[in-house]
C-alpha positions, 0 to 999 in steps of 0.5 A, spaced: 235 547 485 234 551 480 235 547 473 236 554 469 243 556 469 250 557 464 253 551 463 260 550 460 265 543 460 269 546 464 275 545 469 279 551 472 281 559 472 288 561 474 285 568 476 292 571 476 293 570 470 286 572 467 287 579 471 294 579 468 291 578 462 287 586 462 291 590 466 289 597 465 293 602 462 298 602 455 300 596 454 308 596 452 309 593 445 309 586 445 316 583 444 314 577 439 312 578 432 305 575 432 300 577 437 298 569 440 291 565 439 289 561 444 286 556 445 284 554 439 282 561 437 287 560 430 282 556 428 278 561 427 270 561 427 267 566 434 273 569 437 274 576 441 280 580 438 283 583 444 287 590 443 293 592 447 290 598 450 285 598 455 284 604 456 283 603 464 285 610 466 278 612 464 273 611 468 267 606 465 261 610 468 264 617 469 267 618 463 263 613 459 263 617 452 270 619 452 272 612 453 266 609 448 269 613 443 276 611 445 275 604 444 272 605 437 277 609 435 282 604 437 278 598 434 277 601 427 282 599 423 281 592 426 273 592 425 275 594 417 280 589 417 275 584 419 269 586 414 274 586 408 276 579 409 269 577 410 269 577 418 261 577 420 257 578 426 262 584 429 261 587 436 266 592 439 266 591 446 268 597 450 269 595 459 274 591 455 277 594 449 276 589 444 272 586 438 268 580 436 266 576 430 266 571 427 273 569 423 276 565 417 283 562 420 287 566 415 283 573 418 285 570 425 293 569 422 293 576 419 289 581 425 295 576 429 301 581 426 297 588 427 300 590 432 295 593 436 292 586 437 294 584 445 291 576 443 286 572 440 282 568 444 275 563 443 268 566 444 266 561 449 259 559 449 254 557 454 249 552 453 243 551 457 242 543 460 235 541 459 230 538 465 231 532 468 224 527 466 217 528 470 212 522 470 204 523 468 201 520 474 198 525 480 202 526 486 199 524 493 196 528 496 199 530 503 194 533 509 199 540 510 197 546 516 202 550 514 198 555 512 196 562 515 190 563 520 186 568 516 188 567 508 186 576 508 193 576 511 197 572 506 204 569 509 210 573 506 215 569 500 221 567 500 223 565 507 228 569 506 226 576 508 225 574 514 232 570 515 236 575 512 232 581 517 229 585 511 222 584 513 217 579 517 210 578 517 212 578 526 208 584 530 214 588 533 220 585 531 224 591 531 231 588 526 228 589 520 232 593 514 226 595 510 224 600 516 231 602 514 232 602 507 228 599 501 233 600 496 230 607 494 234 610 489 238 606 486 239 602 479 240 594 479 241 591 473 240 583 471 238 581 463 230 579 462 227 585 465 224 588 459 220 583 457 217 582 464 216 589 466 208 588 465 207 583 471 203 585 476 208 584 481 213 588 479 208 595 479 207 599 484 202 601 488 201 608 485 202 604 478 208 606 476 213 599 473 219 596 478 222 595 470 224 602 468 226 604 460 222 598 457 220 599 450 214 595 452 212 595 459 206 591 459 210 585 457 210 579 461 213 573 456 220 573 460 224 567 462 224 563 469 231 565 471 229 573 469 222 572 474 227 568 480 232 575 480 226 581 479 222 577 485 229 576 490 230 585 488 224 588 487 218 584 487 212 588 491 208 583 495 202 586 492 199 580 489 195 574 493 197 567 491 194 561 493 199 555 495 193 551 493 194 552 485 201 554 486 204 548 490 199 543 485 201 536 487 202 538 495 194 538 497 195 543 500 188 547 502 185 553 499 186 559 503 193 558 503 196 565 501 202 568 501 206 574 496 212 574 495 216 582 496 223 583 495 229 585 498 229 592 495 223 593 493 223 601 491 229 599 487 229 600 479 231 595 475 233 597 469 235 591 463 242 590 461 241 586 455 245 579 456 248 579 463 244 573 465 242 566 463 238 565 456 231 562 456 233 554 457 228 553 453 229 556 446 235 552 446 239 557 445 246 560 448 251 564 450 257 567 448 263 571 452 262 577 447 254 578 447 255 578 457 261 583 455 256 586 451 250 587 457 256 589 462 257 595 457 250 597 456 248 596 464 254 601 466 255 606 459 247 606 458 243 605 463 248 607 469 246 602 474 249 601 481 249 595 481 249 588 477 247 581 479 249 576 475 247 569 477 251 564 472 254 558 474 259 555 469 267 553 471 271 556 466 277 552 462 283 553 464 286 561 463 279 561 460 273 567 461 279 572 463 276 577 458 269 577 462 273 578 469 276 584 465 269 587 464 267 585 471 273 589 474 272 594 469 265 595 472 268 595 479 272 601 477 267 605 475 263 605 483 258 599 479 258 593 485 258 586 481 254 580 485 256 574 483 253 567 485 258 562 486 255 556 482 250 550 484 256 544 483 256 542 490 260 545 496 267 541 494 272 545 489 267 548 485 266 554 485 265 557 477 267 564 475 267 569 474 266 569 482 273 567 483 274 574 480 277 578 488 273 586 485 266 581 485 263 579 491 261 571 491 254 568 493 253 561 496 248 558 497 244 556 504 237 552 506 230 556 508 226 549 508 218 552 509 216 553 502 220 545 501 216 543 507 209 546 506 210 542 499 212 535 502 209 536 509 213 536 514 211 541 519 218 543 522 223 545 519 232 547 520 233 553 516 240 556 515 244 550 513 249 550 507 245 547 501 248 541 498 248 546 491 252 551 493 259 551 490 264 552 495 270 549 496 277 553 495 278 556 488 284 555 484 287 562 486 285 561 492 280 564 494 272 563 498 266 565 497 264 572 500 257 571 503 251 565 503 245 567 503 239 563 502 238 559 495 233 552 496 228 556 496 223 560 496 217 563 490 217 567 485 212 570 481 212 567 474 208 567 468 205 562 464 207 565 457 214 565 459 219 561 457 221 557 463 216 558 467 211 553 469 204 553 465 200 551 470 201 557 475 203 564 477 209 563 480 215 558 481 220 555 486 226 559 485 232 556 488 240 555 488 246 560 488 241 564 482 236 565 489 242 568 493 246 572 488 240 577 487 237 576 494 244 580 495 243 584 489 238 586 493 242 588 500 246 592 495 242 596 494 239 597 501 246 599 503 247 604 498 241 608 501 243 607 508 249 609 506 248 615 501 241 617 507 246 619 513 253 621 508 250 628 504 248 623 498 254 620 497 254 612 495 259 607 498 265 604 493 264 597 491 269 595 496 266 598 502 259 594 501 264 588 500 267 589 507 259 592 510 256 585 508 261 581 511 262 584 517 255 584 519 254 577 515 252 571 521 257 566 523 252 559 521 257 555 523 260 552 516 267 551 514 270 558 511 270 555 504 262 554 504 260 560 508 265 565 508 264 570 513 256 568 513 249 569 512 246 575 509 244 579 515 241 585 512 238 590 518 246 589 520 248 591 514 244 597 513 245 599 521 253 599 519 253 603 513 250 608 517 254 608 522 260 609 517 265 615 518 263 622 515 256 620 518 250 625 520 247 619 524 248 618 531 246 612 534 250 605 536 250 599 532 255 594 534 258 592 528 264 590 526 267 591 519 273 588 516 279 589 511 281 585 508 273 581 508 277 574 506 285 572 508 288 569 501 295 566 504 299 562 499 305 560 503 310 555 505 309 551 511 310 555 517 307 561 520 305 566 515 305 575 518 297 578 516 294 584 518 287 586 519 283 593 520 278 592 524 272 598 524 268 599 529 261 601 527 259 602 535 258 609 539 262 607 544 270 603 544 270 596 545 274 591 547 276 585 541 279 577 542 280 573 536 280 565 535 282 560 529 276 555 528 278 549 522 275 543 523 278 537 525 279 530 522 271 526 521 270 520 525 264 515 523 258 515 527 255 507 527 256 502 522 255 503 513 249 501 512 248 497 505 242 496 503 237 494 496 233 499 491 227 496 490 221 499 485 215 502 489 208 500 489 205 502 483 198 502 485 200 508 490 200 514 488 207 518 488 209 523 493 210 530 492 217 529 495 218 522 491 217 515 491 221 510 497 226 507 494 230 504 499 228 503 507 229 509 511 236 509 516 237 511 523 243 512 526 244 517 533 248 523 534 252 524 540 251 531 544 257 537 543 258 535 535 259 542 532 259 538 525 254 532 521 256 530 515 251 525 511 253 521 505 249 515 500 254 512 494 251 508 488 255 503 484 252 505 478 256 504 472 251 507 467 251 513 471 244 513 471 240 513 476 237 518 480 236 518 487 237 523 493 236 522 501 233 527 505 235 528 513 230 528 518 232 530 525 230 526 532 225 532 533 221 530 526 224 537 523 226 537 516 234 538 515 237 536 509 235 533 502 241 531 497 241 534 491 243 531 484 243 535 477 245 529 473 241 525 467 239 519 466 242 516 460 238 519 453 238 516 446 245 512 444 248 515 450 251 509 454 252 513 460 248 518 465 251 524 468 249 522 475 255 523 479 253 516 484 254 520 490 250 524 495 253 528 500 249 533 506 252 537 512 249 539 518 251 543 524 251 543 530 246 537 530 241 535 535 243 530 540 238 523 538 236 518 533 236 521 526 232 519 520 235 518 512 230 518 508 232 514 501 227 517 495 226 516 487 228 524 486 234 528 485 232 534 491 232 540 486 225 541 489 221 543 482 215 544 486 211 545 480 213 539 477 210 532 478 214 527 482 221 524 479 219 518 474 222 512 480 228 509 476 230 502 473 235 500 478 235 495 483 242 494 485 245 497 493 245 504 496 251 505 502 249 510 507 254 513 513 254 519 517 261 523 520 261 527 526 266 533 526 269 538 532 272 544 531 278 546 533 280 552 535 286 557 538 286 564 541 289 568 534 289 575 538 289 578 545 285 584 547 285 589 542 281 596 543 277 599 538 275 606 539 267 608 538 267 609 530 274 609 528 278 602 526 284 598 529 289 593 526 289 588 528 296 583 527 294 575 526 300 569 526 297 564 520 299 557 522 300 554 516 299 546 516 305 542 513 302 538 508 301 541 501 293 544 499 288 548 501 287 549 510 281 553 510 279 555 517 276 562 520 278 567 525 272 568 530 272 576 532 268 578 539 267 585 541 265 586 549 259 589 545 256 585 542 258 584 536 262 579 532 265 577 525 268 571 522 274 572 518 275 567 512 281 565 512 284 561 505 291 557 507 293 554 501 300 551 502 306 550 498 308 544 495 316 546 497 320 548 493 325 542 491 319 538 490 315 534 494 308 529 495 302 531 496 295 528 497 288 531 495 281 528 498 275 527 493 269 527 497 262 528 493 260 531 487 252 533 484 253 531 476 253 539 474 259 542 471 265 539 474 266 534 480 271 538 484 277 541 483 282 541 488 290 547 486 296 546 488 301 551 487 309 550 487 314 556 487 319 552 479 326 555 481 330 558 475 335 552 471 331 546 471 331 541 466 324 539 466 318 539 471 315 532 473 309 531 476 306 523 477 299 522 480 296 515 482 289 514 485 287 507 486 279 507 482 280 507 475 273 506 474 270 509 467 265 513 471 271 516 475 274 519 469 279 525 473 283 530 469 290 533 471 293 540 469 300 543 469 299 552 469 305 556 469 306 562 472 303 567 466 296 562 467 297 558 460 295 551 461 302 547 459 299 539 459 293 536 461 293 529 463 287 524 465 286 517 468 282 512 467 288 511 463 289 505 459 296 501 460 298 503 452 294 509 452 287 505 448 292 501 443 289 493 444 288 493 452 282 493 457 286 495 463 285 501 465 290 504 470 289 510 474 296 513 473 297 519 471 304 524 469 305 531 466 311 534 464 314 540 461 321 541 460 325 548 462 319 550 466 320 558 467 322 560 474 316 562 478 310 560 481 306 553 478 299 551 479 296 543 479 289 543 478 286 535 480 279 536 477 273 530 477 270 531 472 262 529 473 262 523 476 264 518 480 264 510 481 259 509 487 265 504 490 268 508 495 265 515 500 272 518 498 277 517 495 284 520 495 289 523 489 297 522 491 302 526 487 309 526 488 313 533 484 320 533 482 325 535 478 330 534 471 327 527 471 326 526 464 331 521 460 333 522 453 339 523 450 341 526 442 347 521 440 350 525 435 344 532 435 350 537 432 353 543 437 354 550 436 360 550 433 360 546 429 360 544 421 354 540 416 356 539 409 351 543 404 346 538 401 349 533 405 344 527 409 345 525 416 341 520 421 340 522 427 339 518 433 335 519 440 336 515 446 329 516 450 327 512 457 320 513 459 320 516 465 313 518 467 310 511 469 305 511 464 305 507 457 307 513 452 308 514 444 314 519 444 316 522 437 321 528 436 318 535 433 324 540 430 323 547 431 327 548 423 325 544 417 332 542 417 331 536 421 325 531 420 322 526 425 323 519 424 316 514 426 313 515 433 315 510 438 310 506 444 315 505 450 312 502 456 313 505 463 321 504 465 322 502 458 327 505 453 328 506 445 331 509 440 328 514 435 330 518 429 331 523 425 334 526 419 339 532 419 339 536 411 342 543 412 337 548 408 340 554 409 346 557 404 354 556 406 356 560 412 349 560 415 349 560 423 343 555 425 340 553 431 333 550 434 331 545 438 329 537 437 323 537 443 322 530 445 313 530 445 309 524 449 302 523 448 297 525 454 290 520 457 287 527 455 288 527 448 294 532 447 302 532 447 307 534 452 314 537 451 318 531 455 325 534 453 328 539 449 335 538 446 338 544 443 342 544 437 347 548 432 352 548 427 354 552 421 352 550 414 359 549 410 361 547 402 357 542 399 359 535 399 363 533 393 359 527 389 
């Protein structure tokens, strides 16, 4: 819902790797001469030089200047060098000992043989996507009653204040955390601060500022993003707004009051300079270096407790692991890091760094009575998953922590700020940008709960992670879109004062898990997991466990297709957007515990913007689909619409459900006017699903003493086929409480290779369209890995990209479909064949990532990806390539002679690359699948007499991804004899 958030192309992150990047300690002494530059790094331009030693044995916070001194004593010869050779736009980085600035290819290839340089990689950057267009024309006007009887008691804002249990506007009701805690005493830091520290929402009744340390604290100029965050943590609830000047286009009446309050109003927030978004509308961005920077200076400088970080871009491959570095060194220091999971759509995309396992990840759900005041519906279903949210499992296997709400609710704004609507005080703040600082937030409530009844010592990191998730309520969604659940606030701070060592007695039935997620990659079988359970009650109880996964999809009714059509342009436009197509009804059967909702476009300009809302048999308003894609813009031919929209529901009303098919893109902007209806009049399809979930007994009855914890053992079934399981394990106390346990189940590829499938199912045009991993444990001695893909759409909107990860996290090829049948020489046929191949892979555990880009064809609700893995399938022969041993004339001239098949199923170019410049290549060669052809080289010894020469010839194929890949290598020696005589 929210337009402001970090971007970058992107695909996945193999978190193994990226941890392994920056281990704490001394690092030993790298055994290679040259320290690599990766990913285009030795080209030189923005790059972050990272150095061997980082320093993790001192702590970040508490040992900040010791560690702040060590790192620059460190970097010093690095920052010279640089200088020296005209390096500019130096900054040295301390949570991550390293240094970034802007290099010459020639200074990247020098620092590379300092031996204090651990790598070289990229400074990413992190463009900002601009705002879809609105029309000119006024919104009709809407007869609203959502509105508060007596305007001198204005309703409370977000919704999700009293969804989360932190505070209503409800006479008696008891579970309210901020009876409890409000956030008091503790520092939370997000960027933008600073320059919003003036805004009369975030000034406290005796005068004093919620923003501390601001050099200016009348200002009030931030960006959109800064507003959203500082509203969701702190905002007072001490302004009277009027949803009739701050809904402008929903006619809604004068005396429609509310005030927006956040979830930790008595925290501080302090600004740490570029920890979050910049302002979208400066067309600015940001680079890996300077969001290191703000984590360095919120924890050195200002010594928060906790950081909010609300970015949602997915990274490439291996990429960001500097940031994850910084996050985890942060996390060492006893600073919490909030981290929302992305607005890519629940299926396979969740970005980094919440992939990070130190983090904790934020998804986001529905809290429809700010959308349903602005579209005038007078009922609504709250807690759903936003279709927004990114969910899915991650490539290192891992699911979001929590959910809490992000489609939305207001936020105090202003119109001088950048982002800000100029037409009101507030804005519409939504997406996982919402449900990261609402967190944020329940942090800091926590951490005063806890300090309250503990002697005023604060909780680790990880003990707030296992309190949250504890306490979180079970909403009824799949564990890779919920985690343990919702946000439940009042739980959570009831929980940390029951925690040991506590000076509280009281009885709060919780129960608190550890590990707060199971992450099981393994073979098929049964897979051994422990977990300890806390008990937060006064009294023992007794505890049963069940395993909840979701069964297969059954069609509800028929596919309905049916005609887009222009609307009447004499009428004025809805808030919620013009009619598009006719609505449809379908029914829902009782007992059906999940409904998924799909509409496709076949538009193969990607370009037309259209979203459909849910309504229930009880008129209530359900779900609206979301699409952050564009229309095509200048002399772009196509949009980045993804052609497809998906919703879920559960546990669905029994009855005649409505789909309401509209000119609009669901991001709710309820300060913008209406979406500008679009050109295209060709078919929408429409069809609902119904799942079941399946469930079996996981645990027998266990006890848990009154405040003391039990393991709890659990025998993981992991399912046969290869990919990710996800399911959850439901615990129930005898008193009362109850926890849903994540549980990851990521199944093998075996180890002597194998098929898989994997299911494409939606996508919401922002960032990436699904990312779907399998893994595959390489035994040693192989020749060369293989692995084939074939999916039967080939459309040019349906562009799908393959990676090859080995065990250190390096991306080894790529490979992409649509491809053409002779990789773009003279064919118009595109095939949806794919290969990538690697020779002597090294022994360990691999990764596969299967990406959607953007978009899709519109021409089917799913499609499947098939892949089959194996071994030493390559084909190329040397007929004369000379062995160790044997002798080559001084001087002399040799051809030599390749045989290579074509093995991967897909038209290749094939040519040989030689390790020494004794060998050189002959013309590359165009082979059809299952074809073959020589290739040649020429052999003309450089060495002098009596030297012993080795390399190797590797036989290289272009790739649909614009790359190469090692299709075999062939070894070779000899000695360099006498030369020839004439």
């Amino acid at each position: 819902m929210n337009r402001y958030r970090l971007l970058t192309a992107a695909t996945t992150l193999s978190m193994s790797a990226a941890l392994a990047l920056l281990g704490n300690g001394v690092a030993a002494a790298a055994p290679v001469p040259l320290a690599p530059a990766v990913d285009g790094a030795a080209d030189g331009g923005r790059v972050i030089v990272v150095l061997a030693n980082q320093h993790g044995d001192l702590k970040l916070r508490a040992q900040s200047s010791q560690r702040t001194a060590t790192t620059h004593t460190d970097q010093q010869s690095v920052v010279s060098d640089i200088k020296a050779n005209g390096g500019t736009d130096v900054t040295q980085l301390v949570s991550v000992n390293a240094v970034a600035a802007h290099l010459s290819a020639a200074e990247v290839n020098r620092l590379r043989a300092n031996p204090a340089v651990q790598q070289i990689v990229p400074d990413e950057p992190m463009p900002v996507d601009t705002p879809a267009q609105t029309p000119k024309a006024p919104a009709a006007k809407l007869s609203q009653k959502l509105c508060p009887t007596d305007p001198t008691h204005p309703l409370l804002e977000p919704e999700a204040l009293s969804v989360d249990k932190v505070e209503t506007d409800r006479p008696g009701d008891v579970e309210q955390a901020s009876k409890i805690a409000t956030g008091k005493g503790v520092l939370v830091a997000i960027d933008g601060m600073n320059q919003l520290a003036g805004n009369p929402n975030f000034v406290r009744p005796d005068g004093s500022h919620v923003v501390i340390d601001a050099p200016n604290p009348n200002e009030d100029d931030s960006d959109g993003e800064y507003y959203g965050d500082a509203s969701s943590v702190a905002g007072q609830g001490l302004v009277t707004y009027d949803f009739s000047k701050e809904l402008p286009y929903s006619g809604l009446p004068a005396g429609c009051t509310f005030r927006i309050k956040g979830v930790a109003p008595d925290a501080s927030l302090v600004d740490s300079s570029l920890i979050d978004t910049p302002p979208s509308a400066s067309g600015q961005v940001h680079y890996e270096s300077q969001v290191v920077a703000g984590i360095d200076h919120a924890v050195v400088t200002e010594h928060a407790d906790v950081i909010s970080e609300s970015y949602g871009y997915t990274p490439r491959p291996g990429r960001y692991s500097v940031f994850y570095a910084a996050n985890d060194a942060a996390v060492a220091a006893g600073v919490t890091v909030v981290v929302s999971s992305g607005d890519s759509g629940v299926s396979g995309t969740v970005s980094s760094p919440a992939t990070d396992p130190q983090v904790i990840a934020v998804g986001a759900t529905n809290t429809l009575r700010l959308t349903s005041q602005a579209y005038g519906y007078d009922s609504w279903i709250n807690n759903d998953i936003t279709p927004l949210s990114s969910g899915g499992t991650a490539p290192n296997n891992r699911v979001v922590d929590l959910v809490a709400p992000g489609y939305g609710g207001e936020a105090a704004c202003s119109p001088t700020g950048s982002d800000c609507p100029t037409n009101t005080l507030t804005e519409a703040f939504g997406g996982t940008s919402e449900s990261c600082p609402l967190v944020a937030g329940a942090v800091a409530d926590v951490i005063q709960a806890y300090a309250d009844t503990h002697h005023g010592v604060k909780p680790t990191p990880a003990l707030i992670k296992q309190i949250l998730t504890g306490t979180a309520q079970d909403v009824g969604a799949p564990a890779d879109q919920q985690g343990a659940g919702l946000l439940n606030v009042y739980a959570a701070v009831r929980a940390a004062q029951q925690e040991p060592g506590s000076t509280l007695v009281s009885d709060a039935p919780a129960l608190v898990p550890s590990p707060s997620q199971l992450d099981i990659t393994a073979n098929a079988g049964v897979s051994a997991q422990t977990v300890n359970l806390y008990n937060a009650g006064a009294l023992p109880t007794t505890v049963t466990g069940t395993y909840r996964e979701l069964g297969a999809a059954k069609q509800i009714g028929a596919t309905v297709t049916e005609p887009v059509s222009a609307p009447d342009p004499s009428l004025p436009v809805p808030a919620a957007g013009a009619t598009a197509a006719s609505p449809i009804t379908f029914d829902v059967p009782k007992g059906l515990d999940r409904l998924n909702a799909d509409m496709i476009i076949p538009d193969p300009a990607n370009g037309t913007i259209l979203s459909f809302t849910l309504v229930d048999p009880k008129g209530r308003l359900s779900q609206i689909s979301y699409d952050y894609g564009t229309a095509p813009t200048g002399s772009a031919k196509f949009g980045t619409v993804s052609n497809i929209q998906h919703v879920e529901v559960a546990a669905p009303t029994a009855g005649t459900w409505t789909a309401k098919i509209l000119w609009a893109n669901g991001r709710a902007h309820l300060q913008s006017p209406p979406n500008v209806p679009g050109s295209y009049r060709g078919d929408i399809s429409f069809r609902a699903t119904g799942q079941h979930y399946v469930t079996t007994p996981a645990t027998g009855p266990v006890t848990i003493p009154a405040h003391g914890s039990a393991d709890v053992a659990l025998n993981v079934a992991m399912p046969t086929a290869p990919g990710d399981h996800p399911e959850s394990v439901q615990f129930v106390a005898a008193n009362g409480a109850t926890t849903s346990l994540p549980v990851a189940r990521r199944t093998l590829v075996p180890s002597a290779g194998g098929s898989f499938t994997t299911d494409i199912t939606s996508s919401v045009g922002r960032q990436v369209g699904q990312i779907s991993t399998l893994n595959i444990d390489v035994p040693a001695g192989k020749k060369d890995l293989d692995v084939s893909f074939h999916t039967a759409d080939a459309s040019a909107d349906n562009g799908i990209a393959y990676y090859l990860i080995d065990p250190d996290g390096k991306v080894v090829t790529t490979d992409a479909t649509p491809a053409t049948t002779v990789q773009g020489i003279g064919s118009d046929k595109p095939v949806g064949d794919a290969a990538l191949v690697t020779a002597n892979p090294k022994p360990g555990r691999w990764e596969i990532d299967v990406m959607l880009k953007l978009t899709e064809s519109g021409k089917e609700f799913t499609q499947q990806v098939h892949g089959t893995v194996g071994y030493n399938r390559s084909d190329a022969v040397a007929y004369n390539l000379p062995a160790v041993g044997s002798k080559v004339a001084a001087q002399s001239s040799t051809a030599l002679y390749f045989r290579v098949a074509n093995t991967t199923g897909v038209g290749r170019t094939f040519r040989l690359s030689p390790t020494g410049s004794d060998i050189t290549a002959g013309t590359p060669v165009y082979l059809p699948a299952g074809t073959s052809a020589l290739l040649t080289a020429t052999l003309k010894p450089t060495a002098a007499a009596g030297t012993a020469v080795t390399g190797t010839v590797n036989v290289l194929s272009n790739t649909s991804a614009g790359g190469a890949q090692t299709f075999a290598s062939l070894p070779y020696g000899y000695t360099v004899g006498t030369a020839v005589s004439p």
